[in-house]
Backbone bond lengths (Angstrom), bond angles and torsions (degrees), N, CA, C in turn:
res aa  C-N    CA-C-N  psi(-1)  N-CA   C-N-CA  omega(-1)  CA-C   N-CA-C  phi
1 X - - - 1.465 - - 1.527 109.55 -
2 X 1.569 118.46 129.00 1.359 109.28 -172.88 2.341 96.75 -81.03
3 X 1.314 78.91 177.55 1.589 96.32 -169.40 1.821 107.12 -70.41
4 X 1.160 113.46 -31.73 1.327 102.44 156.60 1.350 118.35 -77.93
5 X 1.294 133.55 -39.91 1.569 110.36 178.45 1.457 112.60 -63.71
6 X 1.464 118.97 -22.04 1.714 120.74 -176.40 1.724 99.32 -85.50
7 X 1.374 126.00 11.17 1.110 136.58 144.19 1.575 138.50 -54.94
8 X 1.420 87.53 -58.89 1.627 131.23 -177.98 0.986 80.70 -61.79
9 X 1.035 136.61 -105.74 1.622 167.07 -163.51 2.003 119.82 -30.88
10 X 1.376 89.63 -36.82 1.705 100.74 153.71 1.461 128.35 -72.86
11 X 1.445 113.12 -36.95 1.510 138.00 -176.03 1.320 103.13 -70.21
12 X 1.534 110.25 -68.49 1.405 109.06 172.06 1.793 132.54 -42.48
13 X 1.309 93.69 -36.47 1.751 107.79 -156.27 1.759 84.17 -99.82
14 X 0.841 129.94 -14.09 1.828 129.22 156.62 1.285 107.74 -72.39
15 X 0.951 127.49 -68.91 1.534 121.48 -165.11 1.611 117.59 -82.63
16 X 0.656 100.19 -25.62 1.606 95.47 -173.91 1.684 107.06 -77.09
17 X 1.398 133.87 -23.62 1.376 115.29 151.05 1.454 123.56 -45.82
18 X 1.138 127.43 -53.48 1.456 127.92 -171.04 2.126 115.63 -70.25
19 X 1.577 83.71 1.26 1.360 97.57 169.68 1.745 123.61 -93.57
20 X 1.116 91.70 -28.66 1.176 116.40 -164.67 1.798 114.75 -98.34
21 X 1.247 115.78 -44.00 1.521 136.32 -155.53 1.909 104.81 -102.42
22 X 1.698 102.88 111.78 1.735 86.73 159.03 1.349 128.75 -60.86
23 X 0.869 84.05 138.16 1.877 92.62 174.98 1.890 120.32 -32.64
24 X 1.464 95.07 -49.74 1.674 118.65 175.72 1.527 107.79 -90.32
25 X 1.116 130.48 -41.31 0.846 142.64 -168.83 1.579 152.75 -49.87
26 X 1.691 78.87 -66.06 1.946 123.72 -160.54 1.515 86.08 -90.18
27 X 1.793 100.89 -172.70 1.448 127.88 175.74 1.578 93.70 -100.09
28 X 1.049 143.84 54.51 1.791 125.06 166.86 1.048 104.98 -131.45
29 X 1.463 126.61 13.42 1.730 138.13 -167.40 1.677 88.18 -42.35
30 X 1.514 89.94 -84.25 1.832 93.14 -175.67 1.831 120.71 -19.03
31 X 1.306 89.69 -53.87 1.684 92.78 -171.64 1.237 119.29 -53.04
32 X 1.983 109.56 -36.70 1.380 108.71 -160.97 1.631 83.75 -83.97
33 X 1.269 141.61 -48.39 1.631 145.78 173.60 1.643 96.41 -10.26
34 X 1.553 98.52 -74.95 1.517 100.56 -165.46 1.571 117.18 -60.84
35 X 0.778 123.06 -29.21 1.646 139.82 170.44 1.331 113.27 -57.88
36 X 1.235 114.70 -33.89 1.449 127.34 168.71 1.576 118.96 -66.37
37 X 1.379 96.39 -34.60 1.854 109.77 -165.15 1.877 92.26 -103.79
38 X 1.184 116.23 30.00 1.138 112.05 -157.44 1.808 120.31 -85.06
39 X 1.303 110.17 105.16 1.856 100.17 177.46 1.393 121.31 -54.16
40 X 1.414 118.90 88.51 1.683 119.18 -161.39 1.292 116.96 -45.00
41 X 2.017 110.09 -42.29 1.508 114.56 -167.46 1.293 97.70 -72.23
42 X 1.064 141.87 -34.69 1.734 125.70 -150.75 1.748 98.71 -112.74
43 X 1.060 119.82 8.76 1.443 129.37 179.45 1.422 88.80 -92.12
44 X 1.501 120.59 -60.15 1.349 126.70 -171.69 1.757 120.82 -59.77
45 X 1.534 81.83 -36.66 1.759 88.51 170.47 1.503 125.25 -63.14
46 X 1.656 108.13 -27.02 1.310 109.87 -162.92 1.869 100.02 -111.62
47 X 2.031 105.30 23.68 2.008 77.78 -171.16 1.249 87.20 -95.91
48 X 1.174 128.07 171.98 1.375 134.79 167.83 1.600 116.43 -102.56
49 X 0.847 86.41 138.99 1.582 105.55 161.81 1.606 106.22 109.59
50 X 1.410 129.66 -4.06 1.437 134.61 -148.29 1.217 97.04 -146.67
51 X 1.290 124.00 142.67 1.577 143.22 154.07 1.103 114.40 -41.74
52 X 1.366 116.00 127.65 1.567 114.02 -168.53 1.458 111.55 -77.43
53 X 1.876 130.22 -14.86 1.119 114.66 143.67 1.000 148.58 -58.23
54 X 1.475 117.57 -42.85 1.308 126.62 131.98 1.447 141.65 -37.78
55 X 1.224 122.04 -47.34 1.924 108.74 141.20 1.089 133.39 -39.63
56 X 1.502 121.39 -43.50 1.117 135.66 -148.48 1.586 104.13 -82.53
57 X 1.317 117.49 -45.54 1.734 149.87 161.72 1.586 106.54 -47.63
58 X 1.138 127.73 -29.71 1.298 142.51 -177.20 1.234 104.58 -100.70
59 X 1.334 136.24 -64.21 1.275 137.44 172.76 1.384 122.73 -58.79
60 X 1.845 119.35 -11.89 1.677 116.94 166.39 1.583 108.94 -97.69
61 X 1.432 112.94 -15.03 1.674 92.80 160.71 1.178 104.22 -82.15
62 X 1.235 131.55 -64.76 1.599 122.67 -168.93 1.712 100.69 -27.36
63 X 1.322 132.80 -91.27 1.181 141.95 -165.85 2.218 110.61 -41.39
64 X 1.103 84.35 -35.81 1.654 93.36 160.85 1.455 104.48 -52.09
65 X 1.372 105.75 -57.12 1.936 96.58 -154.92 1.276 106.25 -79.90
66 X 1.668 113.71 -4.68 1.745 109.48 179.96 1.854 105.84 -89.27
67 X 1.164 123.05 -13.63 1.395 136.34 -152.22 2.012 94.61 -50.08
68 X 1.151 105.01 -32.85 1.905 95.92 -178.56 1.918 101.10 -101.63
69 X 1.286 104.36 32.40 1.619 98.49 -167.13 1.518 150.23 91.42
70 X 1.194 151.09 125.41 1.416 113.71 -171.23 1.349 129.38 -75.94
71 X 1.918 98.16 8.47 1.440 98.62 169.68 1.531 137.13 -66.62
72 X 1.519 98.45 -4.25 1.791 130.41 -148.33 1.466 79.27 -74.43
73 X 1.579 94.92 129.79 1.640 96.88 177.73 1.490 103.59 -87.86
74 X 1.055 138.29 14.00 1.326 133.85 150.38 1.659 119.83 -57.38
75 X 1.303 115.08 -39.72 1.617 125.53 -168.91 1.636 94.57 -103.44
76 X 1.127 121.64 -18.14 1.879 108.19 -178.55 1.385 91.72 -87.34
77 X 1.393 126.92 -36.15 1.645 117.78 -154.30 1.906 97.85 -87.23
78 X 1.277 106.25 -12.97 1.647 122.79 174.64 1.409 111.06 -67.90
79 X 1.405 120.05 -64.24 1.393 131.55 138.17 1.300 146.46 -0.51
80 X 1.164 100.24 -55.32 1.097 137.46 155.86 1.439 127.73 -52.89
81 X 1.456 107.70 -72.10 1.718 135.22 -167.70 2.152 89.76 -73.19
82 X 0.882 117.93 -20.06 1.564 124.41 -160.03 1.799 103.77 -103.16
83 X 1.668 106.40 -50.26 1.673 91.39 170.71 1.187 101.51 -162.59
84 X 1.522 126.71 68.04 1.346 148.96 117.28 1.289 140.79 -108.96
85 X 1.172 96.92 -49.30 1.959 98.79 -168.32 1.091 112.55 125.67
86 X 1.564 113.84 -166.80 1.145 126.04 17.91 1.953 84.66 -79.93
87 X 1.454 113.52 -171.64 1.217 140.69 -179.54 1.132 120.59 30.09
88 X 1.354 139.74 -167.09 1.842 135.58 -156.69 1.620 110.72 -38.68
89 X 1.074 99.41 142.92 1.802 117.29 178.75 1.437 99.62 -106.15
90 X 1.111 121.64 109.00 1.331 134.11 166.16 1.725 119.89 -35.23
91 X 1.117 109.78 -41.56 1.129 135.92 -162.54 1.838 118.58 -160.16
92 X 1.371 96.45 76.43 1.559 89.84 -154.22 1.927 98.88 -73.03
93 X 1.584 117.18 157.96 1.144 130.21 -179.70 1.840 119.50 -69.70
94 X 0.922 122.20 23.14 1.287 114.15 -146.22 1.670 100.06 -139.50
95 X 0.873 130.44 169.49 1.864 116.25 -144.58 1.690 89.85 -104.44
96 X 1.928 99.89 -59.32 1.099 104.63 -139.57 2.151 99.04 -82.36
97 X 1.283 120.36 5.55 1.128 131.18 165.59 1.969 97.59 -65.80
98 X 1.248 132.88 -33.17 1.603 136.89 -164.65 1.747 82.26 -87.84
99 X 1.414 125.69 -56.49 1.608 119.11 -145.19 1.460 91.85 -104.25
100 X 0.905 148.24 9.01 1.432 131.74 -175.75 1.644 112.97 -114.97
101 X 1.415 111.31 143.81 1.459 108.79 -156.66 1.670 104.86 -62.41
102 X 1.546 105.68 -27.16 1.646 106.68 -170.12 1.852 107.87 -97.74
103 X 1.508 82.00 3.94 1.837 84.03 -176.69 1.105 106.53 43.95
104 X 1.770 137.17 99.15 1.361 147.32 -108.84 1.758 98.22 149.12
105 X 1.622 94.79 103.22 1.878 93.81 161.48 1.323 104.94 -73.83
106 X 1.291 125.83 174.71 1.385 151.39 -126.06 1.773 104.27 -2.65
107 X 0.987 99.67 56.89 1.590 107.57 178.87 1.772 103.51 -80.50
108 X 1.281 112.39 -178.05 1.810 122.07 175.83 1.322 95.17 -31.43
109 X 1.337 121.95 -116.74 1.211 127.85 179.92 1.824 135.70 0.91
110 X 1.463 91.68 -32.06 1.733 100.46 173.65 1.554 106.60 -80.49
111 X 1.349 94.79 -31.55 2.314 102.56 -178.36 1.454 96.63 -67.44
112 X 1.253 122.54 -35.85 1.322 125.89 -165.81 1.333 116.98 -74.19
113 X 1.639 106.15 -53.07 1.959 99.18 155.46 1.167 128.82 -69.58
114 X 1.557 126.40 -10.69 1.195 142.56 161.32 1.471 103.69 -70.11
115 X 1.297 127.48 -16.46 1.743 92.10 -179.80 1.693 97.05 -129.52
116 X 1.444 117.69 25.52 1.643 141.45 163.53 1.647 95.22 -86.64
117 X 1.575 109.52 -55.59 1.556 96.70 -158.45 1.483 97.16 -80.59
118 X 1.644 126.16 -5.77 2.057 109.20 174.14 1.223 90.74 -79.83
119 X 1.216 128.46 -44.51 1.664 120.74 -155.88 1.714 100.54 -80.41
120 X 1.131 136.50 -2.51 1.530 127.61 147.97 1.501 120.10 -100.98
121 X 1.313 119.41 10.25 1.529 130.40 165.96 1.628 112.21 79.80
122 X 2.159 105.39 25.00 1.272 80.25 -163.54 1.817 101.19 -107.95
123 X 1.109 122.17 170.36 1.755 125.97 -147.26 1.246 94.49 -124.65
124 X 1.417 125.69 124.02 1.317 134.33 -167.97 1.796 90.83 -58.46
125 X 2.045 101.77 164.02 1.452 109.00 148.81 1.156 125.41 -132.39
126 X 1.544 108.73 33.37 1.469 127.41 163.82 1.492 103.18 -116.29
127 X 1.691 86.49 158.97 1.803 107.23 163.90 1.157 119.60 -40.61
128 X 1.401 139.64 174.41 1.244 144.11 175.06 1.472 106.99 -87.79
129 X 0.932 123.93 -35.53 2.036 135.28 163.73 1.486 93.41 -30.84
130 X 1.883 132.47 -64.27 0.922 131.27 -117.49 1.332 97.35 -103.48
131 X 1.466 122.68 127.75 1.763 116.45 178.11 1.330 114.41 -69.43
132 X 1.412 121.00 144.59 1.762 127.84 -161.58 1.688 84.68 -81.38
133 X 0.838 138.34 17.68 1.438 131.95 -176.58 1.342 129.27 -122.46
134 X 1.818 96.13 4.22 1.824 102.16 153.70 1.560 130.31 -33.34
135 X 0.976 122.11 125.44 1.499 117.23 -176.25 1.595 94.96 -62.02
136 X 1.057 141.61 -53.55 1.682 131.65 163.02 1.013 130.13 -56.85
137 X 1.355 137.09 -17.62 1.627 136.14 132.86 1.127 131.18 -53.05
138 X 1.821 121.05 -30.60 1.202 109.69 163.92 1.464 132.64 -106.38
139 X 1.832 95.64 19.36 1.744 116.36 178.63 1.770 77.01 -78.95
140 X 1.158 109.85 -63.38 1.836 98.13 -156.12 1.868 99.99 -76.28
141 X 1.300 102.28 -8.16 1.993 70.05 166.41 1.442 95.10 -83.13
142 X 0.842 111.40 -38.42 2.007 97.11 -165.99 1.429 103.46 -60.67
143 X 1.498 130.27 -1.82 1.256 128.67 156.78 1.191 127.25 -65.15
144 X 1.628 92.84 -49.35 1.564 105.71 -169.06 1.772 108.29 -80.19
145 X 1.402 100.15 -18.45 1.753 98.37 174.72 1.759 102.85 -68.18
146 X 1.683 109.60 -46.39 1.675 101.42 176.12 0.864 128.87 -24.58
147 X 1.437 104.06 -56.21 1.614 134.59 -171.96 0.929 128.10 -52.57
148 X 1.433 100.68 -68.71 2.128 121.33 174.35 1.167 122.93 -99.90
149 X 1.287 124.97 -35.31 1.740 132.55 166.90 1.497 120.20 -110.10
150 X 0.752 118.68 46.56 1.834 116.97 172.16 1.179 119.37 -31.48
151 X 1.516 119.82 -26.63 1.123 113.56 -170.52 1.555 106.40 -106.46
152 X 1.382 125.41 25.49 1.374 127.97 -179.50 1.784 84.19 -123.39
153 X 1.069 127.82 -19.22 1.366 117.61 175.11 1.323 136.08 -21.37
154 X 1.309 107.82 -62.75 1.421 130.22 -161.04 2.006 105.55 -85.18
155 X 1.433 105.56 -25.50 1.432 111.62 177.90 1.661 104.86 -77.98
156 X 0.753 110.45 -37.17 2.018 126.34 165.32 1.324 108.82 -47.89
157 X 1.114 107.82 -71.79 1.606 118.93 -173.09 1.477 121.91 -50.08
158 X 1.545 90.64 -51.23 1.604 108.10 -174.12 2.035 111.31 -85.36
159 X 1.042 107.46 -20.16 1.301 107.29 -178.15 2.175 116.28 -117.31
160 X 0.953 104.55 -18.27 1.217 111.11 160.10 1.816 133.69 -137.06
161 X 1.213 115.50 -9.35 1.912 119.06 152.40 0.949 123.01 -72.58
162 X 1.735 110.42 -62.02 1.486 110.25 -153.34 1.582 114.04 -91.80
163 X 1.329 86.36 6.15 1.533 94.61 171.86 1.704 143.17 -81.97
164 X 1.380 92.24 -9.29 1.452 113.87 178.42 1.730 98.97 -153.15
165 X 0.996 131.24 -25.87 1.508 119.01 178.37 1.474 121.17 -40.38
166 X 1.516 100.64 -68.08 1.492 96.21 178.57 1.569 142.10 -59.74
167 X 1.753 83.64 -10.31 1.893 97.92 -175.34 2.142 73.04 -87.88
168 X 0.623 155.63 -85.96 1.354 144.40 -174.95 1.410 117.50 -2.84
169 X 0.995 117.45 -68.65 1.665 147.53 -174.13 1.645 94.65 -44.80
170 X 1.385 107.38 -66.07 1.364 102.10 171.90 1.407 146.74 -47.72
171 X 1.419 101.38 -48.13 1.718 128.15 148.81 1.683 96.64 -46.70
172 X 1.252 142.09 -72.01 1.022 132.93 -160.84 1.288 131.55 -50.06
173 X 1.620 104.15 -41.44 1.123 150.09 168.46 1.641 112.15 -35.56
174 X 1.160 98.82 -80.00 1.764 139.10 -168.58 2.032 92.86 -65.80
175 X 1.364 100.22 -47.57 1.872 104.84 178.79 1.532 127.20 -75.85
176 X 1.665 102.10 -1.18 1.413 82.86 -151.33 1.972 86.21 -105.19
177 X 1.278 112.89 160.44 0.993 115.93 -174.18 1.751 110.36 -135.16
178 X 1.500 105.27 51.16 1.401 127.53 165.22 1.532 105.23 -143.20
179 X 1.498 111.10 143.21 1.614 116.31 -178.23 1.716 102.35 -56.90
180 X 2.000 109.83 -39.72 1.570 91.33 -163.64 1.011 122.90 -83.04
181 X 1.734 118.09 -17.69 1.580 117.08 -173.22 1.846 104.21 -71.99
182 X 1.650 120.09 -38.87 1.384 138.59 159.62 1.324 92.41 -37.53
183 X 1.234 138.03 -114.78 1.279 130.44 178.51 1.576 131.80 1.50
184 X 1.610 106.18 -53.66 1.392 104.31 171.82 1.458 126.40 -54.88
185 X 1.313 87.12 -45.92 1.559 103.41 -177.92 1.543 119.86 -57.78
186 X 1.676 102.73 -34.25 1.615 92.78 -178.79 1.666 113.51 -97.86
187 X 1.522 106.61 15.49 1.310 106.78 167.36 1.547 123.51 -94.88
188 X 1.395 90.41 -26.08 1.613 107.37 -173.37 1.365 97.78 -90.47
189 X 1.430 139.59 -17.69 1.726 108.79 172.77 1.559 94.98 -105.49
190 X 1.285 131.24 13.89 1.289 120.60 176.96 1.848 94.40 -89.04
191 X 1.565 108.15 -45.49 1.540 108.56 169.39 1.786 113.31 -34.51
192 X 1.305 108.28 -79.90 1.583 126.40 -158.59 1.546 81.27 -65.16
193 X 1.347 165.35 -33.07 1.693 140.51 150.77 1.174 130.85 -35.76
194 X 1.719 96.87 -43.55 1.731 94.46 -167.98 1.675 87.01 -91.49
195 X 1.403 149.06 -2.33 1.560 135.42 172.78 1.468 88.05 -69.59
196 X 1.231 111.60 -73.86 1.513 132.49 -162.36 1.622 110.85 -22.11
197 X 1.765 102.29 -49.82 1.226 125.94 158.41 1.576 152.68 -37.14
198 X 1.409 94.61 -63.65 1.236 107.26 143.08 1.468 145.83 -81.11
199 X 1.585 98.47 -32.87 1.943 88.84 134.23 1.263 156.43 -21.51
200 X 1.505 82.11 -34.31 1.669 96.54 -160.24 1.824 136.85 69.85
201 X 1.246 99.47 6.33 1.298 130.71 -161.60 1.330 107.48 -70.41
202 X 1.826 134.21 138.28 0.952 151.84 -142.22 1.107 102.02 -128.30
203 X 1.276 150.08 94.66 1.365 139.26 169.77 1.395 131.06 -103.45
204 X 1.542 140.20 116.07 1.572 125.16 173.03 1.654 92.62 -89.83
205 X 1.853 81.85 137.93 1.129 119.05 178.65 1.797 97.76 -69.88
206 X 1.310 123.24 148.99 1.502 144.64 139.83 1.050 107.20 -28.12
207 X 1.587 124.06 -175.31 1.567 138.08 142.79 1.492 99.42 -121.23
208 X 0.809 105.97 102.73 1.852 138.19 179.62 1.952 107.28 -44.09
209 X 0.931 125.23 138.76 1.115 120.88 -169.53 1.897 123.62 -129.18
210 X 1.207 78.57 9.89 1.473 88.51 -163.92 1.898 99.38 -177.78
C-alpha cells in the first residue's frame, strides 16, 4: 500500500467509529478514551490531509466535549438526538435523504452505491434496515477500498462521497449542539477536501434537497 493510500485508510478507519458508535453504548469506547487524553498539537501535526490549524481547531472542540468522559450524558443523549432517535433526525446520516427529490433513504443514489459495492465484490456490514450510505459506512469503505482496491478509490469518492458528504458535514456542523460531534464534523469534511484534493478528483455536485 503506497503512503497515501495508508493515509486514506487511517483517516477513514478513525473517523468513522465516532460516526457510527454510542458513546455508552457502541464498541469505540477506547477510541473516544483516547481522544479524550488527546495531545492536540502533535495529533494535528500528524492528521493528514488538513492544515494543522485547522486540525488542531477541530481536535480542541472534539477533546472539549469528552473532558467529563464519553459517559457524560450530555454527548450520548447528543448522539443520540443526531443519528438515532427516537423521532425526527435533525440532520439525518444518510446521503440519498440530501440528493433525492423526496429526500428518502435508500433513495437513487443508495441503488447506485449499492450496485458500485456488487460490481467491486464488496458485502455489506450492516443489517439490511440500514442504508449503505451512512456517512460511517462509507468513511470505513473508503478505508477498506485504501486497503484492498485502490484502484476503485477515486470512482467512490468522486461519484458517491464527495458528492453529498460535505454539504452534510455542514448541516452537521451548523446542527449539532455539542463541542465534540461540531468538531467531528469540521474535521471530517476538512479530511474528504484535502483527499479529494490531492487526488485531483473532479466531482459534480447533486442538487441538494434539503
Amino acid at each position: 500500500m503506497t503512503e497515501e493510500m495508508e493515509a486514506i485508510e487511517f483517516a477513514g478507519s478513525t473517523l468513522a467509529p465516532f460516526f457510527l458508535s454510542d458513546p455508552r453504548k457502541g464498541d469505540a469506547g477506547e477510541a473516544f478514551a483516547a481522544l479524550g487524553q488527546l495531545d492536540v498539537d502533535a495529533a494535528a501535526k500528524e492528521w493528514p490531509f488538513v492544515d494543522e490549524a485547522q486540525a488542531a481547531a477541530a481536535f480542541d472542540l472534539m477533546k472539549a466535549g469528552l473532558a467529563d468522559g464519553p459517559d457524560a450524558d450530555e454527548l450520548v443523549w447528543e448522539y443520540r438526538r443526531l443519528f438515532v432517535g427516537p423521532g425526527h433526525l435533525p440532520v439525518p446520516p444518510w446521503g440519498s435523504v440530501y440528493t433525492d427529490v423526496e429526500s428518502v433513504v435508500f433513495g437513487e443514489s443508495t441503488l447506485a452505491l449499492r450496485a458500485f459495492m456488487r460490481k467491486e465484490g464488496v458485502e455489506r456490514t450492516a443489517d439490511e434496515r440500514t442504508p449503505e450510505d451512512h456517512i460511517g459506512l462509507m468513511l470505513a469503505l473508503m478505508a477498506y477500498l485504501a486497503r484492498e482496491k485502490p484502484e476503485s478509490l477515486d470512482e467512490f469518492l468522486s461519484e458517491h462521497l464527495l458528492t453529498w458528504a460535505p454539504h452534510y458535514l455542514d448541516e452537521l456542523g451548523e446542527e449539532s449542539a455539542h463541542s465534540f460531534y461540531e468538531g467531528l464534523a469540521q474535521l471530517t469534511r476538512a479530511t474528504l477536501e484535502g483527499i479529494g484534493r490531492t487526488r485531483g478528483l473532479q466531482v459534480t455536485l447533486p442538487r441538494f434537497y434539503r
